[in-house]
C-alpha positions as CSV (number, residue, x, y, z in Angstrom):
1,X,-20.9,26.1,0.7
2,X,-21.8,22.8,2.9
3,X,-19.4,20.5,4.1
4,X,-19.1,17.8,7.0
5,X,-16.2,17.4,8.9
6,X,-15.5,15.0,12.0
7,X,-15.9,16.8,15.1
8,X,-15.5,14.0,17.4
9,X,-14.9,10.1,17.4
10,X,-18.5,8.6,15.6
11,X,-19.7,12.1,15.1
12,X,-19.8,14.4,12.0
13,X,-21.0,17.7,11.5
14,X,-22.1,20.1,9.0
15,X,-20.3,23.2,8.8
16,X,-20.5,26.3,6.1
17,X,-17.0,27.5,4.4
18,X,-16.2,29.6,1.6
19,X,-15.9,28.4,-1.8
20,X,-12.6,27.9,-3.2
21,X,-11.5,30.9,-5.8
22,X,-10.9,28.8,-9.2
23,X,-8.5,31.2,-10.3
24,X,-6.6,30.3,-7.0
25,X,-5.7,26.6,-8.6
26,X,-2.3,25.5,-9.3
27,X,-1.2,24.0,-12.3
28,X,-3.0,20.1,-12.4
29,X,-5.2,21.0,-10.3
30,X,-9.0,20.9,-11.0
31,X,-12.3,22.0,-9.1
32,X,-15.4,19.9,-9.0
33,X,-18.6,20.0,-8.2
34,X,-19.7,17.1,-5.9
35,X,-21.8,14.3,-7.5
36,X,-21.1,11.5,-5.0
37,X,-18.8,9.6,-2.8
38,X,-18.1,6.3,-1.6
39,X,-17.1,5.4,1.9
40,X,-13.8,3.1,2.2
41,X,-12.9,1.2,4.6
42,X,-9.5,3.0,4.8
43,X,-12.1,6.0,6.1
44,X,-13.3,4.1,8.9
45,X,-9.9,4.4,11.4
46,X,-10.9,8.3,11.0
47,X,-14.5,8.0,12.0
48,X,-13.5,5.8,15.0
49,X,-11.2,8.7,16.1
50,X,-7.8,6.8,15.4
51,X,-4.8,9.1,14.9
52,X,-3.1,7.6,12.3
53,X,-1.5,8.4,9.0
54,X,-3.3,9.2,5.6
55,X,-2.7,6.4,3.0
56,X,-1.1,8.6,0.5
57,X,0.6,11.1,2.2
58,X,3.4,11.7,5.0
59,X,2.1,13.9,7.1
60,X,-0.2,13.5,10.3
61,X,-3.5,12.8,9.8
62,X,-5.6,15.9,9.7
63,X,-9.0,14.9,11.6
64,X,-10.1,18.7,11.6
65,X,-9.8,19.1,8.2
66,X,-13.1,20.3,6.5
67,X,-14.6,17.4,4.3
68,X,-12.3,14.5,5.7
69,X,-12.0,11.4,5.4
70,X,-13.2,10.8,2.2
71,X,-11.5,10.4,-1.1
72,X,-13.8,8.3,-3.6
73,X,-15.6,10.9,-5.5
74,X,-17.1,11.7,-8.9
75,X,-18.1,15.6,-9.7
76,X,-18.2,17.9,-12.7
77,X,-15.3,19.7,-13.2
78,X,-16.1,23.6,-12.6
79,X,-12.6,25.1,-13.5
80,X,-9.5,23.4,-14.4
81,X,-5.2,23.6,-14.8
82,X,-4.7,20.2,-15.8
83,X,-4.7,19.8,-19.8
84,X,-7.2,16.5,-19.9
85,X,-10.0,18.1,-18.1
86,X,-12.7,20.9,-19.0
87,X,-15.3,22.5,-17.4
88,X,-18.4,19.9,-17.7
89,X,-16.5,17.0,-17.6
90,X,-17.8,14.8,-15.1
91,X,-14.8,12.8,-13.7
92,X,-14.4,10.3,-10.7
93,X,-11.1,9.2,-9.0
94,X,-9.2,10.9,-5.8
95,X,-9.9,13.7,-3.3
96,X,-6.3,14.0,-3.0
97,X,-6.8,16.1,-0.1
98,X,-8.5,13.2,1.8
99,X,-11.5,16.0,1.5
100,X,-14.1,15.2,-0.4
101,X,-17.0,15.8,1.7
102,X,-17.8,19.2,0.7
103,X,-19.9,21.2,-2.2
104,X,-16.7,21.8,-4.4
105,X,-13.5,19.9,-4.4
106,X,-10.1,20.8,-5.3
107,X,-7.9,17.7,-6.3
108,X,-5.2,16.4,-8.4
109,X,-6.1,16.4,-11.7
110,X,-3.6,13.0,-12.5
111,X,-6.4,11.0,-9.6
112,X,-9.7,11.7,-12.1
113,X,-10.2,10.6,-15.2
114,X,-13.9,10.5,-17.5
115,X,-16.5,7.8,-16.8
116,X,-18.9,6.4,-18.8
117,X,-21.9,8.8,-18.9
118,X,-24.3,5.7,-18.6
119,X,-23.3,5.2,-15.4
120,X,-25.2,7.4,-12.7
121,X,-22.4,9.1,-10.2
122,X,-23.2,6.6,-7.4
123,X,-22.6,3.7,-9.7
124,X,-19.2,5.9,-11.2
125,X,-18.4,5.8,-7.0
126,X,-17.0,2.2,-7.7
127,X,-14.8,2.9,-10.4
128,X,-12.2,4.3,-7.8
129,X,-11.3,1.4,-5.9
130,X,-11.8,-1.1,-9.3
131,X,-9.2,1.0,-10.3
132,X,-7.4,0.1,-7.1
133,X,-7.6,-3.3,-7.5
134,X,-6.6,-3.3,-11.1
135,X,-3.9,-2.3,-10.2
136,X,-2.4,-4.7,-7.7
137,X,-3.7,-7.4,-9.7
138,X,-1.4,-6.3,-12.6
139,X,1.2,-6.5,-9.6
140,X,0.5,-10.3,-9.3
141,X,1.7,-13.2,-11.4
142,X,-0.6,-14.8,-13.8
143,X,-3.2,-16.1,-12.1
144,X,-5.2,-18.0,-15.1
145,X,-5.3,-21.8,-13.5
146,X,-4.4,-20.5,-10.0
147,X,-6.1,-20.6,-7.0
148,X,-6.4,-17.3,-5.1
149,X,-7.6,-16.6,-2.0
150,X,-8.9,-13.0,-0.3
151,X,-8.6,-12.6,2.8
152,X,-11.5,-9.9,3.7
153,X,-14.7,-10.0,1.6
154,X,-15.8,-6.3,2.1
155,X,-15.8,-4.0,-0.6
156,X,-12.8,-4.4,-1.5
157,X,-12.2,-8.4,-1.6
158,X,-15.2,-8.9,-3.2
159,X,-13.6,-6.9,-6.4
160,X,-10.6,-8.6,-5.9
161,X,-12.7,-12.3,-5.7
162,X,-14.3,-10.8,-8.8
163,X,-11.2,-9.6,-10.8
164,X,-9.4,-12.5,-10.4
165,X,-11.9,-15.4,-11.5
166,X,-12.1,-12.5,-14.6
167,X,-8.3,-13.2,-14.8
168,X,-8.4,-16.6,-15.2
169,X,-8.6,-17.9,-11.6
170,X,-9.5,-21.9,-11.3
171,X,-10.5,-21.6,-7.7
172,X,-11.6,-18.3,-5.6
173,X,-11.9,-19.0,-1.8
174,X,-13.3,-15.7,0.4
175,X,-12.4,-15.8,4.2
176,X,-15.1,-13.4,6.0
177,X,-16.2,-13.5,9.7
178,X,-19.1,-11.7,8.1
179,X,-21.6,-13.8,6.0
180,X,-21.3,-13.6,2.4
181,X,-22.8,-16.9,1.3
182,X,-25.4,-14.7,-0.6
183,X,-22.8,-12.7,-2.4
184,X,-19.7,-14.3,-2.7
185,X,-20.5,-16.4,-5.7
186,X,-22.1,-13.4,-7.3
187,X,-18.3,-11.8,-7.1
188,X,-16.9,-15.2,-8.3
189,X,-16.3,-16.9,-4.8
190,X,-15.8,-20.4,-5.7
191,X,-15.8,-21.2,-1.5
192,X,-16.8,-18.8,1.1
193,X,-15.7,-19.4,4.5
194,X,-17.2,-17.8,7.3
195,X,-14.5,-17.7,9.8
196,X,-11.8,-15.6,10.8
197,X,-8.4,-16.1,9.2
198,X,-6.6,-17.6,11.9
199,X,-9.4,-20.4,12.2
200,X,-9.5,-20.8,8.3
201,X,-5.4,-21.1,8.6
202,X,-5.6,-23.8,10.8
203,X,-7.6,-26.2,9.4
204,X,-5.7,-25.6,6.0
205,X,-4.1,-28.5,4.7
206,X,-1.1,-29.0,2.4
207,X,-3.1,-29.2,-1.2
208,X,-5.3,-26.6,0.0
209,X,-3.2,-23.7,0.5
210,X,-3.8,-21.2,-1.9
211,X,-1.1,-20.1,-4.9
212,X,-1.9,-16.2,-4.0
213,X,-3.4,-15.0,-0.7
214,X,-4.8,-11.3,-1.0
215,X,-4.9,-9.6,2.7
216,X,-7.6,-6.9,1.7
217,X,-8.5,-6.0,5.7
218,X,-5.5,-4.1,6.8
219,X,-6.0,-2.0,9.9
220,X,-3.8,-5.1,12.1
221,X,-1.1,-7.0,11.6
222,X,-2.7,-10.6,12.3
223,X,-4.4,-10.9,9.1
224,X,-1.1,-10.4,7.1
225,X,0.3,-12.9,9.3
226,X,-2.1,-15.5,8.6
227,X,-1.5,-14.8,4.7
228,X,2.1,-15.6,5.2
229,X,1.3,-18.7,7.2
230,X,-1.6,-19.7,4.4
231,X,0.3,-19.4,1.3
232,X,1.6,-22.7,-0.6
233,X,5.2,-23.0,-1.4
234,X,6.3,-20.8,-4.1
235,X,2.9,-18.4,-3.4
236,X,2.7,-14.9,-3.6
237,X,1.2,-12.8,-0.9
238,X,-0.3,-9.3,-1.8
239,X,-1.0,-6.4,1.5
240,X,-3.6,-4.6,-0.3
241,X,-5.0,-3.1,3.3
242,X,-3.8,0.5,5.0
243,X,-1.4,-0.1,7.7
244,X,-1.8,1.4,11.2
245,X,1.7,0.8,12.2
246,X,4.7,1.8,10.7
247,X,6.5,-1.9,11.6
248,X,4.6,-4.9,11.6
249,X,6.3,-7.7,13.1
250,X,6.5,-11.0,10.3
251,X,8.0,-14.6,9.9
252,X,10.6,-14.2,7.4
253,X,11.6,-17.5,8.4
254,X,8.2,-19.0,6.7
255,X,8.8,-16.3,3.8
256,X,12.2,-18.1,3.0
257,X,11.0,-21.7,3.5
258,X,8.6,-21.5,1.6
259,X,10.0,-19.3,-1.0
260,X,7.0,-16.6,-0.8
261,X,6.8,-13.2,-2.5
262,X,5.6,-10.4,-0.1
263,X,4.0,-8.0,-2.2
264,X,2.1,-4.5,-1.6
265,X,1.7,-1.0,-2.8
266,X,-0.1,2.2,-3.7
267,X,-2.2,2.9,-6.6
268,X,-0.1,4.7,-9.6
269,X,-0.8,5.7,-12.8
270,X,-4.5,6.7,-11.7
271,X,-5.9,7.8,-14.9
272,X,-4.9,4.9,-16.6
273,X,-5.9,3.3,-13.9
274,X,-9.4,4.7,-13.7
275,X,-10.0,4.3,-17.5
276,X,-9.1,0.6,-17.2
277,X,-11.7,0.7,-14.4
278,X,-14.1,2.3,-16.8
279,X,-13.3,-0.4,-19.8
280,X,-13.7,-3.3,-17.4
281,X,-17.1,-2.3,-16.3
282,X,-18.2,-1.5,-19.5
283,X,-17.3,-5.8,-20.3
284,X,-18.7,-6.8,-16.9
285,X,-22.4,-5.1,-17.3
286,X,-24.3,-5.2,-14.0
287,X,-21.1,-4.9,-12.1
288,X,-21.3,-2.0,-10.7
289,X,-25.0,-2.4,-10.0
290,X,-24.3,-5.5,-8.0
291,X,-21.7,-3.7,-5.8
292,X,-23.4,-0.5,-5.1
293,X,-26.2,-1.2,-2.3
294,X,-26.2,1.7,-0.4
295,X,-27.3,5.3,-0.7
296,X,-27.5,8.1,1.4
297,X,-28.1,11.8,1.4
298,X,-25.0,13.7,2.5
299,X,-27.4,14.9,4.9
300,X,-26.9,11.3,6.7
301,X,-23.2,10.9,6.6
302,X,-23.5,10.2,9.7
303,X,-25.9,7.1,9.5
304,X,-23.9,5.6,6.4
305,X,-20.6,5.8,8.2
306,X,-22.3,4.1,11.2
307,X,-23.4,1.1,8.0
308,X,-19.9,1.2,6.5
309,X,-18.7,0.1,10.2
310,X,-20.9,-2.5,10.6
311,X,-20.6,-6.2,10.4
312,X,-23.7,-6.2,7.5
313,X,-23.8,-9.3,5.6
314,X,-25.9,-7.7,2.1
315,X,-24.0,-4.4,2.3
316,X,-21.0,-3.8,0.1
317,X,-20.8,0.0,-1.0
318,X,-22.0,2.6,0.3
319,X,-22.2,6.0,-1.8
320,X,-23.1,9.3,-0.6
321,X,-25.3,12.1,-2.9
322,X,-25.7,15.7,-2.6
């Protein structure tokens, strides 16, 4: 069967493996078929050739691995040990293996969950991280009258922009480099600033600092930094983004003058998760339309990875079909 693995820094390659034996799985474990995937920006470290850690796991970060980086995808299931899924099911959620880029997937049947069967598979793609930010946002404190800001308006702080106006929130601010005039009110950006996050810091003043920052970059330890320093007294700050470092160096002395709450976190409960995901698209029609913009043939992995790393101001996701 096909799958693509990184062979070098910026450089993928197609390679031919055996197909896993289905009555190899262990129990909650399921096989699928590949219908899509989504490129994250979690993936992008990878592609650039950094040897770091995967999000979820402890061990060294496998770069040879067959089918890595990816872990967004939706498939059919073709054999299963895990009690809520059949053969036929089509699912969408984790790779747990980080190795999703291949014909047939084996994965953690607790990461997938059923998707509505309007949606096509590159649309079902953005289920996976909605579910992500679901997630932290239950984390957060009510944020109905609140001003939250995201730091980050990829594809991931534009569903957080979007979530939290659909939570309540009285004022959404977006801080990009990139320019997201065009699509930041469409994900419920109240004020989009173009600048990076230390400029936007600086020319906050008092009343304007937000009640909740959202650092939803990750990948340095600036941009958390600036959170801290942006937050109004009594704010919360949430780290959605995937470290780099084990240690990042932080002024708890602005944490504890301004009585801040430092917040961050893995996804849990997935399939919950993931069928929260599925309800709240199902409320928010053309949602999922809106965020997917890009598709490629797996055949071009190579040229959507490139996209994903690119400062683009009208791309948001990016999914990838057989």
């Amino acid at each position: 069967m096909w799958s693509y693995r990184l062979v070098a820094p910026f450089t993928f390659a197609e390679t031919i493996v055996e197909p896993p034996d289905p009555h190899a799985l262990t129990d909650g474990q399921v096989l699928l078929r590949f219908l899509a995937a989504g490129i994250c920006g979690s993936d992008l470290p990878a592609f650039r050739g950094t040897q770091g850690k995967l999000a979820f796991d402890t061990g060294p970060c496998a770069a040879d691995k067959d089918g890595f980086p990816i872990h967004e995808v939706a498939g059919e299931v073709v054999a299963s040990r895990h009690a809520a899924h059949r053969p036929g099911d089509r699912v969408v959620g984790w790779a747990s293996g980080f190795d999703g880029l291949m014909e047939q997937v084996i994965s953690d049947g607790d990461g997938l969950a059923p998707y509505d069967t309007a949606l096509d598979p590159a649309r079902a793609i953005g289920l996976q991280p909605l579910a992500c930010v679901l997630y932290a946002v239950e984390q957060l404190p009510e944020l109905t009258g609140r001003h939250v800001a995201v730091i980050g308006q990829g594809s991931i702080g534009l569903l957080f922009s979007y979530v939290a106006k659909a939570c309540g929130a009285a004022h959404v601010t977006g801080v990009d480099p990139v320019d997201r005039t065009a699509i930041g009110p469409v994900f419920g950006v109240d004020t989009v600033v173009r600048s990076t996050s230390d400029r936007w810091v600086g020319h906050l003043s008092r009343d304007e600092r937000p009640d909740v920052v959202i650092e939803a970059v990750g990948h340095q330890v600036a941009t958390l930094a600036h959170a801290i320093e942006a937050a109004a007294f009594g704010g919360t700050v949430f780290y959605f983004g995937v470290p780099d470092d084990d240690t990042y160096p932080i002024s708890m002395r602005t944490i504890l003058r301004n009585n801040l709450t430092l917040k961050a976190g893995v996804t849990l409960q997935r399939r919950r998760m993931l069928a929260a995901a599925d309800e709240f698209a199902r409320a928010h029609p053309g949602l999922l339309d809106r965020y997917l913009t890009h598709t490629f043939p797996v055949s071009q992995v190579q040229q959507a990875f490139e996209l994903a790393g690119r400062p683009v101001p009208d791309r948001i996701k990016i999914a990838i079909m057989p």
